[in-house]
C-alpha positions as a Python dict, from the first residue, in 0.01 Angstrom:
ca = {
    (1, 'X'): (0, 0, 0),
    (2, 'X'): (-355, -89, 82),
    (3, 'X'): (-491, -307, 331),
    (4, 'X'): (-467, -646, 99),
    (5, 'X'): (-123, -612, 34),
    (6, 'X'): (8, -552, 332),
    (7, 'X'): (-135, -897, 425),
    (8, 'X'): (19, -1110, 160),
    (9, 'X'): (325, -940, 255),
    (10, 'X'): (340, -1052, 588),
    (11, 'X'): (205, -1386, 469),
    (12, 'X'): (504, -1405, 279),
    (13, 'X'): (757, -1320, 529),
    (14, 'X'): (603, -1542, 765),
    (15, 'X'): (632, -1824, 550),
    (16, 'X'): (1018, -1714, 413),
    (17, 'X'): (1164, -1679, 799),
    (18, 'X'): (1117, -2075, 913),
    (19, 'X'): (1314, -2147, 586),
    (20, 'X'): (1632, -1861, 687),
    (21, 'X'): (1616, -1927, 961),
    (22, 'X'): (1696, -2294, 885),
    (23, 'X'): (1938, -2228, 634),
    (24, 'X'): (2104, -2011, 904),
    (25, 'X'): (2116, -2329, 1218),
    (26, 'X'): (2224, -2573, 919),
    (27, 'X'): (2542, -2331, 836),
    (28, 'X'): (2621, -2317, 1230),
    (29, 'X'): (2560, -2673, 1258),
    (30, 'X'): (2839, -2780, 960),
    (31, 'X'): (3109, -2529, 1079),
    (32, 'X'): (3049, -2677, 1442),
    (33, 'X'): (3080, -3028, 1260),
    (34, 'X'): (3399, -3005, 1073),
    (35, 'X'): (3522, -2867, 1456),
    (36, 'X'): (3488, -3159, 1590),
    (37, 'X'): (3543, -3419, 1330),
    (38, 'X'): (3873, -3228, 1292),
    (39, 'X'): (3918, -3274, 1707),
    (40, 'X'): (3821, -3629, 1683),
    (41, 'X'): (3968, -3706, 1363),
    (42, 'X'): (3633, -3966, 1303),
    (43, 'X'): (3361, -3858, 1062),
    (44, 'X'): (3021, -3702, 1235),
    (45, 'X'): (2683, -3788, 1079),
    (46, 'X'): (2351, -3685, 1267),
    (47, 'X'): (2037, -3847, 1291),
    (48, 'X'): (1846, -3580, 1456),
    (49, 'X'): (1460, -3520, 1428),
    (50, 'X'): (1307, -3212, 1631),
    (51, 'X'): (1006, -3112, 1600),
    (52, 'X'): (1052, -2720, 1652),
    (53, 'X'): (1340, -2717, 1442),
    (54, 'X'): (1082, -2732, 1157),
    (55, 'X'): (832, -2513, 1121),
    (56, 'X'): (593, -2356, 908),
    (57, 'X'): (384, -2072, 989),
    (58, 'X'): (391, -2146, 1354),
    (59, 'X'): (244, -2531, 1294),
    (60, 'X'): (579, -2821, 1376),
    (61, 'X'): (642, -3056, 1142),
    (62, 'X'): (678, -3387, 1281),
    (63, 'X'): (993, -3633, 1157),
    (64, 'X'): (1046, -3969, 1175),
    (65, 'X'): (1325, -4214, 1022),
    (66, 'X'): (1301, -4229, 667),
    (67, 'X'): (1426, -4399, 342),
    (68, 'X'): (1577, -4038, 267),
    (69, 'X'): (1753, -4070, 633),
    (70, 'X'): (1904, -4389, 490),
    (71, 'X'): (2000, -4269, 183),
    (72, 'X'): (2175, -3974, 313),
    (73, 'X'): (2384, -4176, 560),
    (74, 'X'): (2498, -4475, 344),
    (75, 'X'): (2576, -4186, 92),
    (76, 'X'): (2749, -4050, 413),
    (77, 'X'): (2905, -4364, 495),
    (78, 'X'): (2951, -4490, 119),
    (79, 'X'): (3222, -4142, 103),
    (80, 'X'): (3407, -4188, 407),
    (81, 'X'): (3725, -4417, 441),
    (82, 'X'): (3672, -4747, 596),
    (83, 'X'): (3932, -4725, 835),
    (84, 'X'): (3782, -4406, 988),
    (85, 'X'): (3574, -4345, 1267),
    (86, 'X'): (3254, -4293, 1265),
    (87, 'X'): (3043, -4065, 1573),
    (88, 'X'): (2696, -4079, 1484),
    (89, 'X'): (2444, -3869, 1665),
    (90, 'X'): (2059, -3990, 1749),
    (91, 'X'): (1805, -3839, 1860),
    (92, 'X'): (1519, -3973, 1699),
    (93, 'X'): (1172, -4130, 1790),
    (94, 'X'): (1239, -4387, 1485),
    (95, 'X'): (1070, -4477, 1194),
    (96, 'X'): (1068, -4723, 869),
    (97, 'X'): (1217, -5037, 1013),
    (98, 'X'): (1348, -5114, 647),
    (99, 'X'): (1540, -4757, 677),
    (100, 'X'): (1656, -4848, 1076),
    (101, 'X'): (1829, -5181, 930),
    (102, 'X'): (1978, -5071, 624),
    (103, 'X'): (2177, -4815, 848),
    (104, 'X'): (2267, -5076, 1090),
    (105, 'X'): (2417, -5319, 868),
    (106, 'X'): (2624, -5048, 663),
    (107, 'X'): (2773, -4986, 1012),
    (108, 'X'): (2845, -5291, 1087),
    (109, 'X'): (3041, -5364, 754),
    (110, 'X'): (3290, -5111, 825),
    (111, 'X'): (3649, -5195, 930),
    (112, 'X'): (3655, -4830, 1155),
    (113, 'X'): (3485, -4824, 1478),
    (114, 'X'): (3192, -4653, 1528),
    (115, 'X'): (3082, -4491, 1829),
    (116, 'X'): (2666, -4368, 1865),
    (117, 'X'): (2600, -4081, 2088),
    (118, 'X'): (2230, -4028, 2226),
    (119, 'X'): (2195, -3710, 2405),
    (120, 'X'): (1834, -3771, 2460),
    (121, 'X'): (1623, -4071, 2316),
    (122, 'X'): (1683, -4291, 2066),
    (123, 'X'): (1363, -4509, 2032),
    (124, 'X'): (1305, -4798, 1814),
    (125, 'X'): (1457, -4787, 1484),
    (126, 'X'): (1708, -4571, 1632),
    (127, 'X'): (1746, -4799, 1907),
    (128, 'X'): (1798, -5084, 1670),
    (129, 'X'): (2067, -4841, 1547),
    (130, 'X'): (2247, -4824, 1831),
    (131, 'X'): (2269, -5177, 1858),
    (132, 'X'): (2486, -5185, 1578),
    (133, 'X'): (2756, -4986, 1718),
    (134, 'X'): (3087, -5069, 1845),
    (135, 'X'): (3010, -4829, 2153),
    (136, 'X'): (2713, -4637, 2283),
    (137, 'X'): (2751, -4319, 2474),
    (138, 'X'): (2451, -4204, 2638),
    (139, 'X'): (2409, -3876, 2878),
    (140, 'X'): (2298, -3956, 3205),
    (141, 'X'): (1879, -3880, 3161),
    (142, 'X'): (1874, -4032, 2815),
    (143, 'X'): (1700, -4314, 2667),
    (144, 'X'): (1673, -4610, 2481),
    (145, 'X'): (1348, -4775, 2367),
    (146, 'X'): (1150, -5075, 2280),
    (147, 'X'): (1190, -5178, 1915),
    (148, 'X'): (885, -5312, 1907),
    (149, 'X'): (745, -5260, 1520),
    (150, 'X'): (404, -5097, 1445),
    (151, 'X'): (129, -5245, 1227),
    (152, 'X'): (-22, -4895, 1078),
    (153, 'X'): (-123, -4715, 1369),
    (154, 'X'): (-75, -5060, 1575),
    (155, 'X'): (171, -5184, 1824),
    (156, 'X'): (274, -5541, 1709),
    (157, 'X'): (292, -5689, 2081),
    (158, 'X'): (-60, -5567, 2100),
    (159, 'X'): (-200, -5729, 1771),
    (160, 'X'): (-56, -6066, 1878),
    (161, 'X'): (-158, -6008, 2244),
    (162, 'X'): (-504, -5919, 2088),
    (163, 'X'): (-571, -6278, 1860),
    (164, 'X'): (-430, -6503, 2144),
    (165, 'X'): (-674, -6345, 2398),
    (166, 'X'): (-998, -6376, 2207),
    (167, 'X'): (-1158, -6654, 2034),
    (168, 'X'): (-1076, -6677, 1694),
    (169, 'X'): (-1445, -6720, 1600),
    (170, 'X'): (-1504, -6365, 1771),
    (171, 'X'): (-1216, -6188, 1570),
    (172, 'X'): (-1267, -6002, 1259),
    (173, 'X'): (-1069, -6095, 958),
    (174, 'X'): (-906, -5785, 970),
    (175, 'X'): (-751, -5832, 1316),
    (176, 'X'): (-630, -6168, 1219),
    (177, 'X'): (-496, -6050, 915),
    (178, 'X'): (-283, -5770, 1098),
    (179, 'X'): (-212, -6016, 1394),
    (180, 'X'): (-47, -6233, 1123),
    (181, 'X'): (151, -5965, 1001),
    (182, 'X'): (232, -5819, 1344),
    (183, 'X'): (406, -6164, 1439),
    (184, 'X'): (573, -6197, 1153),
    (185, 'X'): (724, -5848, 1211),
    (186, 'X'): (815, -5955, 1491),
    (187, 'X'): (984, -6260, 1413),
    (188, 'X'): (1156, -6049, 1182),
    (189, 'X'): (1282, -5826, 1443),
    (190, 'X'): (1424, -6075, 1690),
    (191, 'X'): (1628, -6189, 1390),
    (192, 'X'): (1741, -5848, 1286),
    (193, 'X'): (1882, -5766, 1671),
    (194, 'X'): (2081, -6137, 1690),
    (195, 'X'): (2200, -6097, 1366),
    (196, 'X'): (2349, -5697, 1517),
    (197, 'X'): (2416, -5854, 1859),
    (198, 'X'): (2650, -6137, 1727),
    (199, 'X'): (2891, -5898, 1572),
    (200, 'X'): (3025, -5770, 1944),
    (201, 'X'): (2816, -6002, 2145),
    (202, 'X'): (2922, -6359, 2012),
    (203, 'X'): (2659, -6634, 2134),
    (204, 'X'): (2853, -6841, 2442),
}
């Protein structure tokens, strides 16, 4: 086997072993699922996004909260009897705000309780998650964080913070334009967290 070929072999393996190795953690992790949902007698759906859990030849792929997140866990949720409980692990840096709510307000419409366990961090959309639980369980370094939503690469505080600092005549029309948008996310968002908050937090 010459030179060449020995190369594309090992380019080969290299690229096979992330994807094994995956397929071998995912097996563990569903045998050590159906343990405990068969301890806790509630169903167990994870939200987890690691970075080193996905790799390809040596470079991590970063992973937010996405519309396939959603879909999995309303298909998750859509399966499971309504009476049940639901444990739902997070450990996520967030994501699609669209994807955050959908999740929240299938929660909410269940009759079970559902209880969301962060081990670590749970930031914005995920966050916005756990607001939608009937109970939070948290381990004693881990985090919540702001749900403040981003305007492309943008937070929206800042874009609003931005156009009421500086005269308008000074402002490109870009910067308004995403300042607009930016509030009205916003707005949006203090909506979305009454309208979770009211469920088990009734306005006095």
């Amino acid at each position: 086997m010459d030179i060449v070929s020995l190369f594309w072999l090992f380019v080969m393996i290299s690229s096979l072993q992330p994807i094994l190795r995956q397929r071998l953690i995912e097996a563990a992790r569903q045998r050590l699922i159906a343990r405990i949902e068969e301890q806790r007698k509630s169903r167990l759906i994870l939200i987890v996004h690691r970075q080193e859990t996905m790799r390809l030849l040596g470079f991590p792929v970063l992973k937010y909260l996405s519309m396939e997140d959603s879909e999995d866990v309303l298909r998750a949720l859509e399966s499971t009897d309504e009476d049940r409980d639901i444990d739902l692990v997070l450990h996520t840096p967030g994501g699609l705000v669209i994807a955050a709510l959908q999740i929240a307000r299938a929660i909410q419409r269940r009759r079970g309780k559902t209880r969301v366990i962060v081990p670590h961090y749970a930031m914005s959309g995920g966050t916005l998650i756990a607001l939608a639980a009937d109970k939070i369980i948290m381990s004693k370094n881990a985090v919540l964080g702001p749900i403040d939503p981003q305007i492309g690469e943008f937070p929206a505080p800042s874009l609003v913070a931005l156009r009421r600092s500086k005269d308008i005549n000074e402002t490109d029309d870009r910067t308004l334009i995403l300042a607009d948008i930016a509030e009205k996310a916003l707005d949006q968002m203090r909506h979305a967290v009454a309208e979770l908050l009211a469920k088990n937090y009734p306005a006095e």
